[in-house]
Every structure is written in structure tokens, then in C-alpha cells.
C-alpha positions in Angstrom: 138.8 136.8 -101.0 137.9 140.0 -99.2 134.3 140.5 -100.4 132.4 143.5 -99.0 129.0 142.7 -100.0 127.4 139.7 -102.2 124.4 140.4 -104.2 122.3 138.4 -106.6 118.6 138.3 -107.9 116.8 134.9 -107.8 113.3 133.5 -108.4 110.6 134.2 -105.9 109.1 130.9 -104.0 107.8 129.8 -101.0 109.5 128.2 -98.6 107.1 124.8 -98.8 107.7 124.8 -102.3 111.5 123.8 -103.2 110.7 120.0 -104.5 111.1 121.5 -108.0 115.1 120.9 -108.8 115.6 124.3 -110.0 113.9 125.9 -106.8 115.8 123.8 -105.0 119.0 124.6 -105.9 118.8 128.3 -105.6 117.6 127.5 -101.9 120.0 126.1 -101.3 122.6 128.7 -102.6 120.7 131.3 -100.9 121.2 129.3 -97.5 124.8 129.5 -98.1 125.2 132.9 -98.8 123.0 133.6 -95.9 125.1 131.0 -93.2 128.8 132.3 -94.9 128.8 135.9 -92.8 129.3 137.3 -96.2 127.0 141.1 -96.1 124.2 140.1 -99.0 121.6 141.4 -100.2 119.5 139.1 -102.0 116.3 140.2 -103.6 113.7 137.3 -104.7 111.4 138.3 -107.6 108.2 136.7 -108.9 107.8 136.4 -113.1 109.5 139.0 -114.5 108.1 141.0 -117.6 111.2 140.4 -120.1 110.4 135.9 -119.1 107.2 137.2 -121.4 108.5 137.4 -124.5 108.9 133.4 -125.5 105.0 133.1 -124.4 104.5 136.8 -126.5 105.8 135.4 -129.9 104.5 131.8 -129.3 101.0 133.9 -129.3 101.5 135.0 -132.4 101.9 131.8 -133.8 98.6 130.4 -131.8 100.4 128.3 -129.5 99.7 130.3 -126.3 99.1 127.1 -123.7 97.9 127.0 -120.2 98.4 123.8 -118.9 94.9 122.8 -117.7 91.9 125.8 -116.5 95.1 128.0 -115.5 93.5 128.9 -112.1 97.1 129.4 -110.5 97.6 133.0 -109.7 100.8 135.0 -110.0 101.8 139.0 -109.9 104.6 139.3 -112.1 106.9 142.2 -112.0 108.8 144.7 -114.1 112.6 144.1 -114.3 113.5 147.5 -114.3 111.6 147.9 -110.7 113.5 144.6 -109.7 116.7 146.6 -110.6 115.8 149.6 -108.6 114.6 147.5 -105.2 117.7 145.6 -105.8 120.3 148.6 -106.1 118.0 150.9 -103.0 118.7 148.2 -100.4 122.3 147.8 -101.5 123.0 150.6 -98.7 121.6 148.2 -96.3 123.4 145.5 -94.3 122.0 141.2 -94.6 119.0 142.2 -96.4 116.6 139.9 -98.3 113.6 141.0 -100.4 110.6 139.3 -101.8 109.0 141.2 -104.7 106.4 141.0 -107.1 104.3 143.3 -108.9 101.1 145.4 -108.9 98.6 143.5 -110.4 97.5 139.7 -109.8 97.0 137.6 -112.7 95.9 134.0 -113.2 97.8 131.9 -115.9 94.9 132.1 -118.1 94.5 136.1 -117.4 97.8 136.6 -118.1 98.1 134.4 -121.1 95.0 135.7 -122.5 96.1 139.5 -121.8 99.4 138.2 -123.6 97.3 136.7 -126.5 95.4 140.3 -127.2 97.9 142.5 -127.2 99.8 140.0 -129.3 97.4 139.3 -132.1 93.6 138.4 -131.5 92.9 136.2 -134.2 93.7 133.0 -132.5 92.8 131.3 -128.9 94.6 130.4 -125.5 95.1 126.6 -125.8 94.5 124.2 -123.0 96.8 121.3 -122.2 95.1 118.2 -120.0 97.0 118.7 -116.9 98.0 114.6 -117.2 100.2 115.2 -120.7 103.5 116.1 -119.0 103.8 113.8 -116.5 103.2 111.3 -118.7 106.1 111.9 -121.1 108.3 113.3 -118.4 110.2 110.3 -118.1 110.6 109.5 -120.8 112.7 112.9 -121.9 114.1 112.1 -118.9 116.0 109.0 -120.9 116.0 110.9 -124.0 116.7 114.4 -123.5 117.6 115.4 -120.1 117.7 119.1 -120.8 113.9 119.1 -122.1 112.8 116.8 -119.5 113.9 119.9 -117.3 112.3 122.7 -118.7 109.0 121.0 -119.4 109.0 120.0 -115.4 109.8 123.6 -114.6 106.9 124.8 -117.1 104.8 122.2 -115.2 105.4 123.2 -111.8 105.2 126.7 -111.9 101.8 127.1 -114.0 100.2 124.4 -111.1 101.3 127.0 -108.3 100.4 130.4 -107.0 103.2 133.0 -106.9 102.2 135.7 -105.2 104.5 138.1 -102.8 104.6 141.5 -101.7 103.5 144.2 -104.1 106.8 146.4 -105.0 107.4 147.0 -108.5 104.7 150.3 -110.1 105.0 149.6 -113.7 101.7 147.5 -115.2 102.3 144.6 -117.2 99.6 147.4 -120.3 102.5 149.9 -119.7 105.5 147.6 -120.1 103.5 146.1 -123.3 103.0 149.3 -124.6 106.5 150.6 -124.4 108.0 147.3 -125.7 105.9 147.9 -128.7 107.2 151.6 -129.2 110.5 150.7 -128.6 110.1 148.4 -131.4 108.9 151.1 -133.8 111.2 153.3 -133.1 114.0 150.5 -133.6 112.4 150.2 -136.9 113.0 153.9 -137.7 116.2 153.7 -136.6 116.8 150.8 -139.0 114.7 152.1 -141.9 116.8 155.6 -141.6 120.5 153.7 -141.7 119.1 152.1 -144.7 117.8 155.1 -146.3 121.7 156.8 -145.7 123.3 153.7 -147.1 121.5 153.4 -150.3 122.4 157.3 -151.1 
């Protein structure tokens, strides 16, 4: 294949930190990408904004968890400034790009930000940091594809992500807008209606 340029967005991580299986393997493809001669440019983000909305709606239902005091830190980033980094340095030849956001948040900040906007009649809940490794494996016999998502969930709310400060948008500005995009998705909706039952 005559490929010109290779590009792909993948999870931010540091280097000392790929004993995670899901970490590991996009090391491991990045490597390749890197070694093949291949022009790349390969942009690294920490949490994005839009990987929010599962822990947004559990919120609402009170089951907002931190696993443990959720002292690890993280500054989690916009998508849509992920998108701009990532199509800016497309001009430029091999390049590779860690990015995070403007603000620094602990699990429990962010949660707890999460949990206010949300709805404010219930409380982040704490998991004792002992619970999933304990049942870990056994999903691993049971249910190999929970086993790996609670292990992911585990390991990345134990660990700092933290990188280079790129992205401009707050996570208060992206909340806000998500909200009025909502409403006005609700218009929309509430004016088809209104033309359909004429």
C-alpha cells in the first residue's frame, strides 16, 4: 500500500505504566507505527470530556463511585481540542503529541464536579480499594469481557494522568454547552411534534 501519512488518536500514559492490557497493547501499536517508516502523527490524549457521560448519567441515579479517597489526579480534555491538535500537526512530518487539558482534577473533584452539575440530591460513593481485586478473577472465569473493564476502571482511578496542558475548553464550559445542546434538541423535537399533530 502507498500510504502518505498514518494518523490515529490513543489514550495518554506514561511510559512506566503499560502493565494494564489495554495500555499495553496500544504501546505496542504505537511502537510499530513509529519503527514502520510510515509519516504519523499520533496524538496521545488524557480523559476526554464525551468518556464523561456514562459516570454523568450513573450520577443521576446516585451511583457516582470513586474507588477508595480518589486522590489520583487527572486533567482531562475537550475532544473537540483533541481534534484541532490532532488535524494542526497533520502538516507536520513523524510527530507525536501528549495532550491534556486546562484544569487538574482529582477523581473525587471531578466526580463530585460531575455529581453537581448532574443532580445534587445524592453523594459520591466510595468503593474500599480491596473489592475489585478480589472478584477480578473470578470474572476472569466467568465473564472475560467484565473482568476487563472493571480492571481498566481499577487502574486508571489508582493513577495520575497528568500531561501537557493543550486543550482551552473547561470541563463548566463543555458541561454547560452539553446541557444547551440538549434543550435545544428538545425544541427541535417538541417543534416536529407540534408540525406533525397539525
Amino acid at each position: 500500500f502507498n500510504i502518505k501519512k498514518f494518523g490515529a488518536v490513543s489514550p495518554f500514559h506514561e511510559k512506566g505504566l503499560i502493565k494494564q492490557a489495554y495500555f499495553k497493547r496500544h504501546d505496542e501499536f504505537q511502537i510499530q507505527v513509529i519503527e514502520s517508516g510510515i509519516d504519523f502523527t499520533l496524538v496521545n490524549s488524557t480523559l476526554l470530556f464525551s468518556s464523561l457521560t456514562r459516570q454523568l448519567k450513573q450520577a443521576g441515579k446516585g451511583k457516582n463511585i470513586v474507588i477508595g479517597e480518589g486522590l489520583a489526579k487527572v486533567n482531562p480534555i475537550f475532544d473537540g481540542d483533541v481534534a484541532s491538535l490532532f488535524v494542526e500537526s497533520l502538516s507536520h512530518k513523524n510527530k507525536l503529541i501528549h495532550c491534556g487539558g486546562p484544569e487538574v482534577f482529582t477523581r473525587m473533584e471531578l466526580a463530585q464536579r460531575l455529581q453537581l452539575f448532574h443532580s445534587g440530591d445524592f453523594k459520591v460513593r466510595s468503593m474500599n480499594p480491596l473489592a475489585i481485586p478480589t472478584i477480578l478473577p473470578y470474572l476472569k472465569l466467568k465473564n472475560q469481557v467484565m473482568h476487563d473493564r472493571m480492571a481498566y476502571f481499577y487502574y486508571v482511578n489508582r493513577r495520575d494522568f497528568i500531561t501537557t496542558s493543550m486543550g482551552s475548553v473547561t470541563l463548566s464550559v463543555y458541561l454547560s454547552k452539553r446541557i444547551d445542546e440538549k434543550l435545544k434538541s428538545r425544541d427541535r423535537m417538541k417543534l416536529l411534534q407540534k408540525q406533525l399533530l397539525v
